[in-house]
N, C-alpha and C positions, 0 to 999 in steps of 0.2 A: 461781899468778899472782894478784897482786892486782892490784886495780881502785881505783882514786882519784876521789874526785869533788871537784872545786875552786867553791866557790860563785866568781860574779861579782860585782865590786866592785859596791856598793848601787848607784853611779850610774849605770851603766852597766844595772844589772837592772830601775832605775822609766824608763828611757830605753825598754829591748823594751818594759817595759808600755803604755805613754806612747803607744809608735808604734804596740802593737796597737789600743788607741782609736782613732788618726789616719790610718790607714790603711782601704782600702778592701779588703780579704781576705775572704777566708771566714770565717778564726777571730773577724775584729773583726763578722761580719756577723750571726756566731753569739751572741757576745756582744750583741750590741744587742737581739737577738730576745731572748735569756734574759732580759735589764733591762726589757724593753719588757712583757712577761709578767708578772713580778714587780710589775711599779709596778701596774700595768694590774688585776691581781688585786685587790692590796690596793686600789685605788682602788674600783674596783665594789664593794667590800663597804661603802662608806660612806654610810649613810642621809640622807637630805635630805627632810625633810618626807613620811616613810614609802613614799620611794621612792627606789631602788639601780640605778645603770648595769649592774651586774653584768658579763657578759664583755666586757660593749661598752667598759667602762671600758681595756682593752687596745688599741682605735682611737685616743684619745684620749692618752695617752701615749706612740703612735708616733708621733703628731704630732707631740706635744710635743719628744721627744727626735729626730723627724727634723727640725725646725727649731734645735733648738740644733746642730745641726752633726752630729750621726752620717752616719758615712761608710761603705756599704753595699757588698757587691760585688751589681752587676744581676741575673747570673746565678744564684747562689745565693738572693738574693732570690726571685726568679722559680719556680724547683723548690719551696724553701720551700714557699709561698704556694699553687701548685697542687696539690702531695702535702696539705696543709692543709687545701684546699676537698675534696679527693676523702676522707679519713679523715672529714672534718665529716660530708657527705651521707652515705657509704654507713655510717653508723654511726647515723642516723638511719632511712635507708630500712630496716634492719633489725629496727629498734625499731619501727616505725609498721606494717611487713608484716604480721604476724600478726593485726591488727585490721582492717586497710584495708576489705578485703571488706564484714567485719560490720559498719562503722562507717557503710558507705552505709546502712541499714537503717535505717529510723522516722524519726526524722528528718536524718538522715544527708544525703541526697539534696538536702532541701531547703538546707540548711549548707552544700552544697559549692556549690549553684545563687548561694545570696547570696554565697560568697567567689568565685565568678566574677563577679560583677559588683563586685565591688570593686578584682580585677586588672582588671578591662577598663577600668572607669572611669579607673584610677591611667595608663592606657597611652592612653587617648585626652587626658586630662590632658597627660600628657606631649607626643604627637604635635604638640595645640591649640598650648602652650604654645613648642613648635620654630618653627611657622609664622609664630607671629603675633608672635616677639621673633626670629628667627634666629637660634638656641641654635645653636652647634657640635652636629654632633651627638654628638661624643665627651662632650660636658658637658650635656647634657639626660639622655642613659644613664646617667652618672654620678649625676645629679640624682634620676632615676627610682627608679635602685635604690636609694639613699642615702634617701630619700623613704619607701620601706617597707619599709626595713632588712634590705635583702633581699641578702646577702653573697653569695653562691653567682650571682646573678643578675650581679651585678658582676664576679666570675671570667670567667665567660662570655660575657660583653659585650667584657671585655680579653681575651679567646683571640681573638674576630673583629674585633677591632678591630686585633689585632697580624698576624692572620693576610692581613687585608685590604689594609690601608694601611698595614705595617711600619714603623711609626714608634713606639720606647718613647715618644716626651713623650706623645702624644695617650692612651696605656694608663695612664700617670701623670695628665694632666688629669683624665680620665675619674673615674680614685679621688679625686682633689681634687674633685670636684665631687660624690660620693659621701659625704666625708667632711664637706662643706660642710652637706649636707642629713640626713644623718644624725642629728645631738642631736632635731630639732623631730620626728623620725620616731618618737621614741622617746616623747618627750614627749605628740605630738600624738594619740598612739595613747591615753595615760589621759588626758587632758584629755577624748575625747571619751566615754570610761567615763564619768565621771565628768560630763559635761554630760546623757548620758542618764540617766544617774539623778538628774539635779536636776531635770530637764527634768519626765519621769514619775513622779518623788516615789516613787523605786520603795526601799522596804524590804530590803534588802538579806537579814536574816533571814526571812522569808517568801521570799522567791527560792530559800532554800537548801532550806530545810522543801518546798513545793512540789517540788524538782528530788528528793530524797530518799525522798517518798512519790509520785513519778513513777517511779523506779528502780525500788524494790521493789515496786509493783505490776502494771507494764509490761513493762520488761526483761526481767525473768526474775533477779530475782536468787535465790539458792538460801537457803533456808529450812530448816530441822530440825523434821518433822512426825511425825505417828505415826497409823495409819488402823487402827482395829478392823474386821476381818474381821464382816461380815454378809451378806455377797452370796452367796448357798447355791452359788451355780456355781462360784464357788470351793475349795469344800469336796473334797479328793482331787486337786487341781492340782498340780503341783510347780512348785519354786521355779523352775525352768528355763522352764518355760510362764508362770509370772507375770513375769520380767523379758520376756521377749519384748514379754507384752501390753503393761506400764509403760513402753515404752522410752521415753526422748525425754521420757518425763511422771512417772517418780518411782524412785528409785537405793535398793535395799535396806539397810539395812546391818547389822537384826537383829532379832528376831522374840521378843518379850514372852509366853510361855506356862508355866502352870504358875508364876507366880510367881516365873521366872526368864530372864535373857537366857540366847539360844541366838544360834549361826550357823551358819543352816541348810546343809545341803549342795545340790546340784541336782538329787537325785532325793528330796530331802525334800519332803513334801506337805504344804498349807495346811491349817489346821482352822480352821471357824467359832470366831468370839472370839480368833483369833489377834491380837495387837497388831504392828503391821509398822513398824520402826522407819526413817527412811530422809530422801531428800531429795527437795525437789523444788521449784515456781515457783510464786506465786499464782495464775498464767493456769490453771494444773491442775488448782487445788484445786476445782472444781466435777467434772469431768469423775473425778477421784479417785474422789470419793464416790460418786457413782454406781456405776463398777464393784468399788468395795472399800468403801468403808464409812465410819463418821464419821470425818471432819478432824480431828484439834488440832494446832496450833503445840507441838514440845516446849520451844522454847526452848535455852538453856545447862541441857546433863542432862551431869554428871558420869558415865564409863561405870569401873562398879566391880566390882569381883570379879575372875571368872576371866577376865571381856574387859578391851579396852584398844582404845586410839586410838593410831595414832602419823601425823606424818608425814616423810614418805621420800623423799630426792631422787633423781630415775631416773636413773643414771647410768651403766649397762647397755649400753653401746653394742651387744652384739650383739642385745638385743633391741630396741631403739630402730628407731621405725615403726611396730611389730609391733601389732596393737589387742589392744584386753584382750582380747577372745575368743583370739587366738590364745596368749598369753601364758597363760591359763589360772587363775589365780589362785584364782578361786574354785571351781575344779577341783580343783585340788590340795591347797589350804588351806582351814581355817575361816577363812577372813579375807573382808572386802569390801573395793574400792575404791568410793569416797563421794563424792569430789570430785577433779579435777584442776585446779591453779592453776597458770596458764601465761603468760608475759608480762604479769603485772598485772592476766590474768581468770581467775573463776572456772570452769568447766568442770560438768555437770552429768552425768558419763562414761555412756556407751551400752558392749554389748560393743563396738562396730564402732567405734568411737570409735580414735583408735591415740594413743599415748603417745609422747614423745621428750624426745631427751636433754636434760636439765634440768628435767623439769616435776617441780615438787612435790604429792607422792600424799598425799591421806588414805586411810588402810585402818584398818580395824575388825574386830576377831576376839578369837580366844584369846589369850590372850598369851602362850601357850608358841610361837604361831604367829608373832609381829610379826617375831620378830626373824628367822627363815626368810626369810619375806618380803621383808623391809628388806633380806637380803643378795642373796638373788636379785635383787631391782630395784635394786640398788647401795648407793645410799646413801655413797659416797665423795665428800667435800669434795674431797677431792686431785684425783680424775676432773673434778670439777665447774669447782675455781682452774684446771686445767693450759689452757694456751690452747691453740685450735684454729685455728693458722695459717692450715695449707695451704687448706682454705675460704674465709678473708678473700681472701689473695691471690687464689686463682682467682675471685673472684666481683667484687675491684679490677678485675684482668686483662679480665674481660668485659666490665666498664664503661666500662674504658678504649676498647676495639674498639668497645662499640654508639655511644659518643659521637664515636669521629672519623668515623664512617658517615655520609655527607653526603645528605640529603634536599632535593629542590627542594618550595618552600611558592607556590602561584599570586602573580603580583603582585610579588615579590622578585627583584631581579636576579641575585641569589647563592643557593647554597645553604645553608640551615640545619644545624648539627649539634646534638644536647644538648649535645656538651663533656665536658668531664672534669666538671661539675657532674651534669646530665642523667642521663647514659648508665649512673653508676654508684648514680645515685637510683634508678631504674628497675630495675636487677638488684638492687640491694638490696631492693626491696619485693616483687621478684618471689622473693625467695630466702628473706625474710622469712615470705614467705605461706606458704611449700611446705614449707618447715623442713629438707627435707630431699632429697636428690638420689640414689634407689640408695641409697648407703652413705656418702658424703657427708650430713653433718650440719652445718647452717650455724648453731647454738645459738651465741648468746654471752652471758656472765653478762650483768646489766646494771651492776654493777661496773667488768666490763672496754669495755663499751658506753658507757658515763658516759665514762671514761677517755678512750678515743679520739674521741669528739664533741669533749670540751672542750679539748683536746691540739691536735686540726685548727681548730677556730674562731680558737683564742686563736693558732696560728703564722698564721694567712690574718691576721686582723685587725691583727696586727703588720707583717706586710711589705706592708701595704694603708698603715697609721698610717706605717711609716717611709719607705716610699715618695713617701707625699701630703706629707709633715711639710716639706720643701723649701723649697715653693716656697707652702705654706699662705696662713701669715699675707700674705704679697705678694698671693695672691688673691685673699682677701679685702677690702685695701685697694683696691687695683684693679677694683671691681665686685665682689667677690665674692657680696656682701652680696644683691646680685639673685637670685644660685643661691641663696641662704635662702628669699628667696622666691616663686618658682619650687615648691622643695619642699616648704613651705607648701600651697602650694595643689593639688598631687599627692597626699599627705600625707592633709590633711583634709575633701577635698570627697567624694571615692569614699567614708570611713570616717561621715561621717556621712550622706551620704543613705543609707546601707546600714542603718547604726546603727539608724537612727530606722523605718526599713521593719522591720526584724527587729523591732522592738519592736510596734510596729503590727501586724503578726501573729502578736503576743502569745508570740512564743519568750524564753524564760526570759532574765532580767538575766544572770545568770551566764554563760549560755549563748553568748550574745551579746560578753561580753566576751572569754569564748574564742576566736570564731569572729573579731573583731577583730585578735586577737593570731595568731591563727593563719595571718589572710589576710593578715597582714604578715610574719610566719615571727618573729618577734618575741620571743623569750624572757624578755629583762625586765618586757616589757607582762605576759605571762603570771605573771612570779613579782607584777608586782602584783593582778593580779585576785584568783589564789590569795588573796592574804594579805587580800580582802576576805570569806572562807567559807570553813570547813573543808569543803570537798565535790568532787567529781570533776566539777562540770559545766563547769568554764574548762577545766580538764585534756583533759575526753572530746570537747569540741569541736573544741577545739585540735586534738587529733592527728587528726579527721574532716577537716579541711580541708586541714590542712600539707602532706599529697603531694598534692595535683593543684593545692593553690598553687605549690608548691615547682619544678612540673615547667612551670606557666604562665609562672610570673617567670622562669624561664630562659629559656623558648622565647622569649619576645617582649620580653625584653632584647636577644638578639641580633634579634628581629626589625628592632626599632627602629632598630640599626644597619645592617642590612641595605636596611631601604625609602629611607632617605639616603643611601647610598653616589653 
């Protein structure tokens, strides 16, 4: 039997296309978002006096194109926009997890004290701002989050503001007045970069040099030393009793005797004048000498002959968790592990330490050994690209349950939820932290992590843009011009009296502009800080602050709607 296919007459075929534009479906709804994406992309990449909208550029062309008439279906919309906020958050909270803990540390603590005072000032801002104009309060929330860029904040404001008052316009004003305050949020955030360093005449280069020889002196960042053996008590020790004593304070990885490298076993013994090749933290290097013997920096040392370096991605599921002691490695092998790099940091490995899927190993041995090694700890690309579903899902699923779980907050006439924002921030970082559950392993490339962040922003910001796009420009003319500013002053009063106190207690420029950008959840503020230093202190701050801003501006977005009802 054969099968026939008959095109339809041209007129008749630009006519379905014509109606799928003009129509309000699913497929024209889909289509709008796809355009709305595209334009939105290419637009954020367009410089303007060395500064880029970046994904925000995708709000702004849902405007645009929701004012030239695109015709949306609600509901679709709606799923959209909240599956978008929830891939946004929980692909963030997994990324920020594994640091979170460490990041309160030094000055961690005091970062998150000034980004709380920046969400509280931005929220008493707001409150002032209700009272003493009589904002709707669906357009003050709007204003609020729109004011410090804070999208996720906005989801969650429209969950209780639909869940309360079940009215879509007022879940639509809410983002119109979001979208209204939005540009000067983005804006107002380098403008005040950028006033404190005029203000303090602050050297940008010296900011960085300083934050640089802060790290490697402080932090602990890892170093490649080598300690001559002179402490007689060491003399007949095995290698097994000297990592014990080193732990925490210097990682073996090959021992200079005879005019040649060796790797030692664990029941090989120390000899005076042994040279001990290995790693370890400037905080040590006093404490080193002491129990082993002169310091030097080795620097970049080529490792030649019958040893080698390699590194090796663990990909080993069934050993994954397992710490190096149990794993054995250097049990089995002439080989050491030297370092673990894992989400972006360095690791200093202990036995007890434990390993998981995806971290990348240094090891050092023979190199008849490396490649033993490399296979037992995996070392598969393919293990590493294959995605790890069933984890995402179950760990969405929890966040979805811990955010409809309804809390009463004193003072509120309603009760609070996180949200689909909250709920799934929260299990992310807590899934984050742990890496791992039993035999659940919650690892995601950052590849596939990138992906899904900018995948969920860029659909939430589109059916935010095509949403608000309507009734915009009408807004606008109509007063809108107030809600500018209104956000103005939400915007820039919190960021600079903070600004200038952070500086005043002499915390790093860099540092500062991270913690800016972070307490606004603000990404482009971030790529422009970046592009004023090649260094991690906008980066490290950034991500010290962004969960427990991330998890404030949610909470007291919907607060805000909540004390007004």
């Amino acid at each position: 039997m054969r099968i026939y296919f008959r095109l339809l007459p041209f007129k008749q075929t630009t006519m379905g296309i014509i109606n799928l534009f003009s129509q309000s479906g699913t497929p024209s709804t889909l289509l709008f978002l796809s355009l709305v994406g595209i334009s939105g992309i290419l637009l954020g990449k367009i410089k303007v006096f060395n500064i880029k909208l970046g994904i925000a550029g995708v709000l702004f062309t849902g405007l645009l194109i929701g004012h030239l008439g695109a015709r949306s279906n609600a509901e679709t919309l709606h799923f959209v926009k909240e599956f978008g906020l929830i891939l946004f958050v929980y692909s963030i909270g997994l990324d920020v997890g594994p640091r979170f803990l460490s990041s309160l540390k030094s000055n961690g603590l005091k970062l998150n004290l000034l980004a709380v005072g920046i969400v509280v000032l931005g929220f008493l801002c707001a409150i002032g701002l209700k009272l003493a104009f009589d904002i709707p309060t669906p357009v003050i929330t709007g204003i609020m989050c729109g004011a410090v860029t804070n999208t996720p904040g906005l989801g969650a404001a429209q969950q209780v503001i639909q869940e309360q008052l079940s009215n879509p316009q007022l879940t639509e004003l809410a983002g119109m007045a979001y979208a209204v305050a939005y540009p000067f949020g983005i804006i107002g955030i380098i403008l005040t970069m950028l006033i404190i360093r005029g203000f303090f005449k602050i050297k940008v280069q010296k900011e960085a040099e300083d934050f640089s020889n802060k790290v490697s002196g402080v932090s602990g960042k890892l170093e490649a030393v080598n300690l001559k053996v002179s402490n007689q008590a060491l003399e007949g020790k095995t290698i097994a009793f000297l990592r014990e004593t080193l732990s925490g304070e210097f990682v073996l990885s090959r021992i200079f005797r005879n005019n040649e490298f060796i790797i030692p076993e664990e029941d090989d013994t120390i000899q005076t004048e042994d040279v001990l090749y290995g790693v370890s933290t400037k905080q040590s290097f006093n404490i080193l000498e002491l129990k082993v013997g002169k310091l030097e920096k080795t620097g970049d040392l080529n490792i030649t002959g019958r040893l080698g370096m390699r590194h090796v991605v663990f990909t080993n599921k069934k050993l994954a968790g397992k710490t190096i002691k149990e794993i054995g490695i250097s049990r089995r092998f002439p080989v050491n592990i030297t370092r673990i790099f894992r989400f972006g940091s360095e690791i200093m490995p202990s036995e007890n330490d434990s390993v998981e899927f995806g971290d990348t190993i240094r090891i050092v041995g023979k190199r008849k050994a490396l490649d033993e090694v490399a296979k037992l700890l995996g070392n598969s690309m393919k293990e590493l690209s294959h995605p790890n579903i069933i984890p995402i899902l179950i760990g969405i699923f929890a966040g979805v349950l811990l955010g409809s779980i309804p809390f009463a907050i004193p003072g509120l006439p309603a009760p609070a939820k996180l949200g689909l924002a909250g709920g799934p921030l929260l299990i992310a970082l807590f899934l984050g932290h742990k890496g791992r559950i039993g035999k659940l392993d919650f690892y995601m490339t950052p590849g596939a992590n990138l992906f899904i962040r900018e995948l969920g922003i860029i659909l939430f910001l589109a059916c935010v843009g095509l949403g608000a796009g309507k009734h915009f420009v009408e807004t606008i003319i109509n007063g809108g011009y107030m809600w500018m500013a209104y956000g103005v002053a939400i915007t820039a009063i919190p960021i600079l009296i903070i600004g200038f106190t952070a500086r005043f207690l002499k915390f790093n420029y860099l540092s500062i502009c991270g913690l800016l950008a972070g307490s606004m959840t603000d990404p482009p503020a971030l790529e422009f800080a970046n592009s004023q230093a090649p260094v991690q202190a906008q980066s490290t701050a950034y991500a010290t602050v962004y969960p427990l801003v991330m998890f404030l501006r949610i909470l007291l977005a919907q607060a805000l709607v909540l004390i007004f009802l």
